[in-house]
LODO-987077 format. One line per field, with one value per residue (C-alpha): z, x, y; residue in three letters; residue number from 1. Coordinates in nm, 4 decimals, padded with zeros to 6 digits. Layout:
BEGIN
z: Z|... .
x: X|... .
y: Y|... .
code: ala|... .
pos: NUM|... .
END
This chain:
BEGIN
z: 31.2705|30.9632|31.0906|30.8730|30.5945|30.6382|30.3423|30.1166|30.2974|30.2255|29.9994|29.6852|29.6526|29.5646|29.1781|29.1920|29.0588|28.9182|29.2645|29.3955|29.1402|29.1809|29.5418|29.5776|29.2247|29.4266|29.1033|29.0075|28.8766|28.5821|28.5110|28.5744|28.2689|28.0622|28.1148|28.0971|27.7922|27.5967|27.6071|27.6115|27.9209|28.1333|28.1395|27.9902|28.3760|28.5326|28.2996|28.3328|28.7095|28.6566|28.4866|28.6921|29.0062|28.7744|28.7145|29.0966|29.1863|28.9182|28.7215|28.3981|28.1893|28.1702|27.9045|27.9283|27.9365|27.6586|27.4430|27.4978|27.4297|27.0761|27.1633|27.1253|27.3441|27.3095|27.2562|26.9716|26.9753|26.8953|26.8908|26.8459|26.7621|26.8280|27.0462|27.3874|27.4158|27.0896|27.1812|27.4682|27.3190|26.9601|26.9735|26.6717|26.8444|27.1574|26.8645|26.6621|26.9828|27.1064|26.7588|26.8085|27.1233|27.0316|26.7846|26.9922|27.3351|27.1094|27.0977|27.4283|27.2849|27.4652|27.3171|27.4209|27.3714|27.3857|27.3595|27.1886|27.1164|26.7844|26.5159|26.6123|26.9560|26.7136|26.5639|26.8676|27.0514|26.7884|26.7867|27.1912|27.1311|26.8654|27.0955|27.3890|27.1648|27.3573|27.1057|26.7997|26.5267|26.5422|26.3805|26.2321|26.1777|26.0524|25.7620|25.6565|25.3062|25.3712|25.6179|25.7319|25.9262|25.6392|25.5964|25.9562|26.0549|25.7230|25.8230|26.1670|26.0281|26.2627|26.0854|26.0658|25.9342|25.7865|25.8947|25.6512|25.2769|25.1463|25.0118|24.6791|24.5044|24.5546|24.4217|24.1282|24.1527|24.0664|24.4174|24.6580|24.8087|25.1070|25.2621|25.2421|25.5749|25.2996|25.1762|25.4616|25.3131|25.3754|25.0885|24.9577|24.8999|24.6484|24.3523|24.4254|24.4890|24.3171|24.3086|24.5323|24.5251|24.3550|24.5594|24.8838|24.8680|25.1266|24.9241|25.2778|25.4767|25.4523|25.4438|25.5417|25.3832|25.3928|25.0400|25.1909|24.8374|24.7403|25.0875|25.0224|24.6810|24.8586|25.1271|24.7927|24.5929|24.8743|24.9278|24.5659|24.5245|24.7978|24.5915|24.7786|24.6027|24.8681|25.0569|25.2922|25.4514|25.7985|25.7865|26.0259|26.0641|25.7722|25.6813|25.7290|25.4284|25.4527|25.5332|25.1757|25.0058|25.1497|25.0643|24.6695|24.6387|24.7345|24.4686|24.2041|24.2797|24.3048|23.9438|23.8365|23.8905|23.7927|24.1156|24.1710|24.3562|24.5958|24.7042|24.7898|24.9422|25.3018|25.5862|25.8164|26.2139|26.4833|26.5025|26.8514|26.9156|26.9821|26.6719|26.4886|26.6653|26.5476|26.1794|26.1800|26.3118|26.0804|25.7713|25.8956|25.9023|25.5441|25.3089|25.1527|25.4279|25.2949|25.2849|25.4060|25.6230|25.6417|25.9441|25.9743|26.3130|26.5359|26.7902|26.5573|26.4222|26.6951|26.8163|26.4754|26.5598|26.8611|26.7658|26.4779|26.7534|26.9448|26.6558|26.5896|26.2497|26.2007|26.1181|25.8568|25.7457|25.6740|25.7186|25.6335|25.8583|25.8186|26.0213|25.8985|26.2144|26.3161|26.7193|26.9820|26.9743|26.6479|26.7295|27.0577|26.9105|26.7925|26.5545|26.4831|26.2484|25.9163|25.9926|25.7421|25.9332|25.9608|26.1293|26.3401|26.5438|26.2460|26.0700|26.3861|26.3762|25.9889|26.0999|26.3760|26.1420|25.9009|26.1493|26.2620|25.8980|25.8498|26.2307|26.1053|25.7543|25.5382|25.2210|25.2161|25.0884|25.0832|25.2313|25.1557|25.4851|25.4156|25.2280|25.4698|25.4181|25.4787|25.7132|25.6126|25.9219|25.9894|25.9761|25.6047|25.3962|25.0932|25.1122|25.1798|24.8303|24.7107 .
x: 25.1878|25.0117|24.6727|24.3678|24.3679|24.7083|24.8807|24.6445|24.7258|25.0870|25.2177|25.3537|25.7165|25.9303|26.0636|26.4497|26.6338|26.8964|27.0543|26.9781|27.2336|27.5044|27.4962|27.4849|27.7910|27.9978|28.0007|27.8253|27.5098|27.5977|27.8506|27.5719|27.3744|27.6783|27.6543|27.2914|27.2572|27.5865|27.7398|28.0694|28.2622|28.2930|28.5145|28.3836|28.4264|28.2467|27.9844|27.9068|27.9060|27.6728|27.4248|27.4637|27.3689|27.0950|26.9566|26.9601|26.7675|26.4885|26.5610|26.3961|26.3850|26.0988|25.9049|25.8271|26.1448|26.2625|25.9813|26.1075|26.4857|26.3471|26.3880|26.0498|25.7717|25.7868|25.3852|25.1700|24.8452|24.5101|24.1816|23.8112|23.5399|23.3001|22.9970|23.0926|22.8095|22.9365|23.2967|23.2240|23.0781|23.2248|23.5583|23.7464|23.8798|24.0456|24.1930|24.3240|24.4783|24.6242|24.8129|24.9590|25.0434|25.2435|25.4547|25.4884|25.5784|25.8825|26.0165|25.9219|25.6010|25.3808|24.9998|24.8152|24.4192|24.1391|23.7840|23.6277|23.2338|23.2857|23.5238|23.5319|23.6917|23.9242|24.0695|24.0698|24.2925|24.5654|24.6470|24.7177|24.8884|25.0675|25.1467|25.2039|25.4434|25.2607|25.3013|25.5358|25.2589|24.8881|24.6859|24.3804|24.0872|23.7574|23.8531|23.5308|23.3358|23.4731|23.7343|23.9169|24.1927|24.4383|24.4629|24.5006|24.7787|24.9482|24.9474|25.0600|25.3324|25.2138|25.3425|24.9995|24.8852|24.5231|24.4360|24.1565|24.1279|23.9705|23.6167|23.5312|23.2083|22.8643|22.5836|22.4061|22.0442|21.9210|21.8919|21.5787|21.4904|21.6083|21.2651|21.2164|21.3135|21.5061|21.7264|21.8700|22.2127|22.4682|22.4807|22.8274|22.9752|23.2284|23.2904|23.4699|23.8577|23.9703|24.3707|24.5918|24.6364|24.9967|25.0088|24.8759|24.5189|24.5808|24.9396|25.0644|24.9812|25.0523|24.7559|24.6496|24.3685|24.1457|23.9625|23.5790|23.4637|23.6397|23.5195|23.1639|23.1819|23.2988|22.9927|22.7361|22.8892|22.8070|22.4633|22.4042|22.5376|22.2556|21.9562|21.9431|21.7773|21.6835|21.9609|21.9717|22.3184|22.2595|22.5825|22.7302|22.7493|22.6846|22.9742|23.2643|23.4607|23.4515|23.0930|23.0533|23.2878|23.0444|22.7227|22.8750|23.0331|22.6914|22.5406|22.7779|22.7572|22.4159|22.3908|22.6408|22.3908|22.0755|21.9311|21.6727|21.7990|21.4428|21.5352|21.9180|22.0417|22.1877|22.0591|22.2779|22.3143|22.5630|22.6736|22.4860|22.3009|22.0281|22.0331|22.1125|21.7795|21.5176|21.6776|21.5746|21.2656|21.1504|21.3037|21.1378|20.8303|20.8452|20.5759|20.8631|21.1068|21.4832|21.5798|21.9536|22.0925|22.4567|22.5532|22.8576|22.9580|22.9053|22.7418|22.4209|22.4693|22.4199|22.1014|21.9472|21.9757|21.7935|21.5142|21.4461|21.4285|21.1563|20.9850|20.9925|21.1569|21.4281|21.8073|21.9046|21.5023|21.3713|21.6564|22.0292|22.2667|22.6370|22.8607|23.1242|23.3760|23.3956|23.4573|23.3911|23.0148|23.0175|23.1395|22.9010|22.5832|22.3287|22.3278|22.7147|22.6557|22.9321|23.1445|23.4346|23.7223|24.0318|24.3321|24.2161|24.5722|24.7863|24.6207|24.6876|25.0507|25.0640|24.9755|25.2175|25.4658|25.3886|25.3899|25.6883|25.8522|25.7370|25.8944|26.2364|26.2321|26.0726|25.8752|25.4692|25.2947|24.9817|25.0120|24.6979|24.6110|24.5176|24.1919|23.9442|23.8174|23.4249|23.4216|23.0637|22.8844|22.5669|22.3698|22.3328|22.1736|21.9221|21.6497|21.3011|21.0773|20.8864 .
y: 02.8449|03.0507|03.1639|03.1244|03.3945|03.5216|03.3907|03.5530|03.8419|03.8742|04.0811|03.9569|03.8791|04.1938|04.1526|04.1462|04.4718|04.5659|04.7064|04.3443|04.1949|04.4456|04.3762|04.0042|04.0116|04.2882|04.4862|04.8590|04.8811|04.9821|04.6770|04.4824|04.6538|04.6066|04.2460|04.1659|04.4051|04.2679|04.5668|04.6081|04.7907|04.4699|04.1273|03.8521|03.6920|03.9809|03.9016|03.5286|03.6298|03.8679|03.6599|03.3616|03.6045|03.7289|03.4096|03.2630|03.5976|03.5236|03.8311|03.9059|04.2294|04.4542|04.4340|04.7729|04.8910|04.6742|04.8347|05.1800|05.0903|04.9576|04.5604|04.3306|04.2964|03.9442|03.9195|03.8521|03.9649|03.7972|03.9999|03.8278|04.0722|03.7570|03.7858|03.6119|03.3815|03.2231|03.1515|03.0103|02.7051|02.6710|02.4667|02.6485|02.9345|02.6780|02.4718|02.7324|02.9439|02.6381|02.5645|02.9555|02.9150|02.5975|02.7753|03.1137|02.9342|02.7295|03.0676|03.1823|03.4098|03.5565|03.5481|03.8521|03.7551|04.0135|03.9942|04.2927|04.3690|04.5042|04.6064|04.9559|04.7850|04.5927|04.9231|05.1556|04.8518|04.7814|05.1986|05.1327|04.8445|05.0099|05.3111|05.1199|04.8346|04.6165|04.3196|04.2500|04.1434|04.0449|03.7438|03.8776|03.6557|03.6878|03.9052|04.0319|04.1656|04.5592|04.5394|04.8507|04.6665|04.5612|04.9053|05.0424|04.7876|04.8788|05.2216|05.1852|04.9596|04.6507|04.3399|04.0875|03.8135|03.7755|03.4327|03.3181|03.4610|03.7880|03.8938|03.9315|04.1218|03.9888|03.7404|03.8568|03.9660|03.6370|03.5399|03.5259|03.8551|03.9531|03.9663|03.5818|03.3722|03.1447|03.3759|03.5944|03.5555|03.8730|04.0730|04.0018|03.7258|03.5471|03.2832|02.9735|03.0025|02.7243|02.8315|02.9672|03.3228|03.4589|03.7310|03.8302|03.9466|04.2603|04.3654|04.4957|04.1746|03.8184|03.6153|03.2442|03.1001|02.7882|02.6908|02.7331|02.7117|02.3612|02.2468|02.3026|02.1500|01.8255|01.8649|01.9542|01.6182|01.4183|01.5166|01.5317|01.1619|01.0713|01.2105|01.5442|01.7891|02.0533|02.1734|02.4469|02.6175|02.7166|02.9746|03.1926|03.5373|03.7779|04.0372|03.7638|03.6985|03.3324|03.2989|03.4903|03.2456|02.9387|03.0869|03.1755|02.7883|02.6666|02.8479|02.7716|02.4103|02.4136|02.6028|02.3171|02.0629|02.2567|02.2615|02.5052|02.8022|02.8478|02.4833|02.5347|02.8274|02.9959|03.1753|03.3532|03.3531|03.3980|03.0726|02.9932|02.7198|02.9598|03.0751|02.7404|02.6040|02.8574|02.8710|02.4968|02.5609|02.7955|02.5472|02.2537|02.4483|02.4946|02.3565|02.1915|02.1409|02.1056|01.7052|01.8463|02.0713|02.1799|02.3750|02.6141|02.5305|02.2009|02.3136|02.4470|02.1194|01.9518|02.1945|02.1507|01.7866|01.8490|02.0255|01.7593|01.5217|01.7100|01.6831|01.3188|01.3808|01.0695|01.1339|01.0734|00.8801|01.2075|01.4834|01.4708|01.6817|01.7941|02.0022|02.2031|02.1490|01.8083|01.7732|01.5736|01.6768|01.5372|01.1706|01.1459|01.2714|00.9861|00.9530|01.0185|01.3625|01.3842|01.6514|01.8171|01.7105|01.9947|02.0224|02.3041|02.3332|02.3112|02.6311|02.8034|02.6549|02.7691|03.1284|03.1719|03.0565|03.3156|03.5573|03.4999|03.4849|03.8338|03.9684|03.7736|03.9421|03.7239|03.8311|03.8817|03.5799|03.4081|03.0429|02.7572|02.5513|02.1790|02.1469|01.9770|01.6370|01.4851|01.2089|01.0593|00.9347|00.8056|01.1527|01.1277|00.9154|00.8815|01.1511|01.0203|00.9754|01.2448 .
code: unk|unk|unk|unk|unk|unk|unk|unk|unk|unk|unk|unk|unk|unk|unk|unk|unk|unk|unk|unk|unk|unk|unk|unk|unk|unk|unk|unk|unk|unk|unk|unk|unk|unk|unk|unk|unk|unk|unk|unk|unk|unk|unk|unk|unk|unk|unk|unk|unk|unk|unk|unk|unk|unk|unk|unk|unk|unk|unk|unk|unk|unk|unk|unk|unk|unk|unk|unk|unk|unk|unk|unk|unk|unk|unk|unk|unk|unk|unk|unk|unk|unk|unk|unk|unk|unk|unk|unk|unk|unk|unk|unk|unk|unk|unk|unk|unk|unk|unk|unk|unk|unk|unk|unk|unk|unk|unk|unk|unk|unk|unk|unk|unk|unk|unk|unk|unk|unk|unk|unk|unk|unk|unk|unk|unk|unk|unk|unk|unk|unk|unk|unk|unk|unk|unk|unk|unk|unk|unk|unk|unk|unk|unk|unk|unk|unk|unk|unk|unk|unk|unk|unk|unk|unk|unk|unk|unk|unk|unk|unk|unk|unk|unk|unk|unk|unk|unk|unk|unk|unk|unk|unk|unk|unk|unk|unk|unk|unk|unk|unk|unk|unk|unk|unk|unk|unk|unk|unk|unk|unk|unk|unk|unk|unk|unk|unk|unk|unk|unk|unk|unk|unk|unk|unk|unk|unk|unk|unk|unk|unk|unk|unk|unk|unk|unk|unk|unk|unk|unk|unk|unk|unk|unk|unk|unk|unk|unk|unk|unk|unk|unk|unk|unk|unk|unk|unk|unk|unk|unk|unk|unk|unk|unk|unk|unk|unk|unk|unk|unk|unk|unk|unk|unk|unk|unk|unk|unk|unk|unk|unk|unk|unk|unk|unk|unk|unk|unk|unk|unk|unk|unk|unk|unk|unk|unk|unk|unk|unk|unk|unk|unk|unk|unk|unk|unk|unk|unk|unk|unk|unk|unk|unk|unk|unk|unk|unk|unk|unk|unk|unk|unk|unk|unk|unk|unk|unk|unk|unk|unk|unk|unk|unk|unk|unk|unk|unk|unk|unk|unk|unk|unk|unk|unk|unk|unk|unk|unk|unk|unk|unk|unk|unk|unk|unk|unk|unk|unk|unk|unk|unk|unk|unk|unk|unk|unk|unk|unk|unk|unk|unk|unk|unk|unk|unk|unk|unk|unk|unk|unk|unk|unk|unk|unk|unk|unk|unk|unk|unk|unk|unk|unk|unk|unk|unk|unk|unk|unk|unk|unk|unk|unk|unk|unk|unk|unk|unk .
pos: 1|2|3|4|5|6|7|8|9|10|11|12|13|14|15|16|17|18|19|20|21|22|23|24|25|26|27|28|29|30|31|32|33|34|35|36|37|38|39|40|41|42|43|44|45|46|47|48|49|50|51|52|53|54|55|56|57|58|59|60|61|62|63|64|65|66|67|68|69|70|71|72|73|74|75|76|77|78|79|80|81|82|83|84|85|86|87|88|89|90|91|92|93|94|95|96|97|98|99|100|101|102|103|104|105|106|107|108|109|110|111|112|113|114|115|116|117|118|119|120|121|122|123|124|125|126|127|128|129|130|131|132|133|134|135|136|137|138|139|140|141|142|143|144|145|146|147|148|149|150|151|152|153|154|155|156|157|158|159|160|161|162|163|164|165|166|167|168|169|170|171|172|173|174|175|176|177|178|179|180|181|182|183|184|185|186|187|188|189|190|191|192|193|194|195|196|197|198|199|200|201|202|203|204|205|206|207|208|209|210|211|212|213|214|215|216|217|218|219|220|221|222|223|224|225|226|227|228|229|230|231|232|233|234|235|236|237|238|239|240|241|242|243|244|245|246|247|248|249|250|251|252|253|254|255|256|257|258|259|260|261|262|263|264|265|266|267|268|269|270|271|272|273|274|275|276|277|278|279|280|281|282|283|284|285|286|287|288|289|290|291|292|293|294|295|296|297|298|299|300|301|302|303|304|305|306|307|308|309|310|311|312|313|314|315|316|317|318|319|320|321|322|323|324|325|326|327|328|329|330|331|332|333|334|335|336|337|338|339|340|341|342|343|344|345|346|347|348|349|350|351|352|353|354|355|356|357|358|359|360|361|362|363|364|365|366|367|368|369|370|371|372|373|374|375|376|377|378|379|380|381|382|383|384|385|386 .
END
């Protein structure tokens, strides 16, 4: 009988070896790396034994060893330069990972995910990985306004793929100061991207993008179409190249209209609920509070929600909200909040794909994901007169 504790106190199995092969196939060890490295030097006989043994015993190669002798790691890697607190609660980064994993794990992939604190972190980790060949390619996301990785995975001749489109130059000097809490936008950002690109946007590295700009003309038309005429952006965090191209499509659309810039415009956060909360605080306590708010995440949505609550304001009576992700926070809130609806999984499928393409050979490219749709619930309505 196993006493208390003492199966946590075994040591682990012992990995079969080489040695362990020869013996149990009655053949040399080096006939047995013949065979399991399809060299020649051994009968084809010799060698199905060989790997039959092999596979009985639970033997697989190193992946260590395989790096040095120049075959594949067999590992993609996946950084996020996010802070922690945020990913823990925000649903994009499970969907998208578990669309990657879908694709590597088809091909028997590993995914190699690290969290990092900044992009300093980032760098310093794909030179070990690099050195080490502890992966085959990396994903990149969150490319942001001036970002020095394109450039560093070029050099180190790491084949990527930029998952989400590049930055572009900045708003003209028409907008609100910096210094007012309604304008705390980043200070780049980029016009609409109405087109595909021809050619990748980093010429080293493929790139998979997601039209931002079309997707927040479809949010602005449907507000718009309501009667809303002040509109405020609760976006994410400043620097990131996609968080630009919202904060430019919002002003172009809103210029479209002839809405009044100090009524529609963006102020930055970390995506947190946290964060998401105070920013509607301090809008709401606005002499003239915005009639609808579009949040980049769902869980600020769902905390700006909150805090309008507390404060007896009515959704959608007297404010209008939208997330940008839909999820399942999205369809259990009351009331239900309109959410752009995405395919989360299959962009992260798309940019495995890519990835892939570009280990087997494959030319660089830049590759559109499916342009998100709004599903119109019931946290938006008419705006309140006056």
């Amino acid at each position: 009988m196993t006493a208390p504790g003492e199966a946590a106190r075994r040591k682990p199995a012992r990995r079969p070896t080489i040695k362990d092969i020869a013996r149990r196939a009655g053949v040399s060890e080096s006939a047995v790396s013949f065979a399991l490295n399809d060299r020649p030097g051994v009968s084809q006989d010799t060698r199905a034994r060989v790997r039959r043994v092999a596979e009985e015993l639970g033997w697989q190669a190193n992946s260590a060893a395989r790096a040095l002798s120049g075959e594949r790691a067999g590992a993609m890697g996946l950084v996020l330069a996010r802070p922690a607190q945020t990913l823990g609660v925000e649903s994009f980064f499970l969907q998208l990972v578990s669309g990657i994993q879908e694709v590597l794990s088809a091909r028997q992939i590993a995914l190699l995910l690290q969290v990092v604190e900044d992009l300093d972190t980032e760098c310093a980790l794909y030179r070990r990985w690099w050195a080490e060949r502890r992966v085959d390619g990396v994903l990149v996301v969150d490319p942001r306004t001036d970002d020095p990785r394109p450039e560093l995975l070029a050099a180190l001749g790491l084949p990527a793929v930029v998952v989400g489109g590049p930055a572009a130059p900045g708003p003209d000097p028409a907008e609100p100061s910096a210094g007012e809490p309604s304008a705390t936008e980043p200070a780049t950002a980029e016009p609409s991207a109405t087109e595909p690109a021809a050619t990748p946007p980093h010429p080293l590295l493929s790139t998979v993008w997601a039209d931002d700009a079309k997707a927040m003309a479809r949010i602005l038309d449907h507000l718009y179409g309501l009667g809303h005429r002040r509109i405020v952006h609760i976006a994410g965090l400043p620097g990131l190249a996609h968080t630009a191209r919202r904060i430019q499509s919002l002003r172009t659309e809103a210029d479209r209209r002839g809405l009044d810039r100090r009524q529609v415009h963006s102020v930055t956060t970390d995506y947190s609920d946290a964060e998401g909360a105070e920013a509607t605080r301090r809008l709401l306590d606005a002499a003239r509070p915005p009639t609808a708010i579009v949040y980049d995440n769902d869980v600020m949505a769902v905390a700006g929600a909150s805090v309008a609550a507390e404060r007896g304001i009515p959704v959608p009576g007297a404010l209008s909200i939208v997330a940008w992700d839909d999820s399942a926070l999205c369809r259990v809130t009351h009331p239900r909040l309109t959410a752009l609806v995405r395919d989360t999984p299959g962009f992260g499928r798309l940019a495995a794909q890519e990835l892939l393409a570009v280990l087997d050979g494959g030319p660089l490219r830049t590759v559109q994901g499916e342009l998100p749709h709004l599903e119109a619930r019931e946290s938006t309505a008419m705006p309140p007169p006056g």
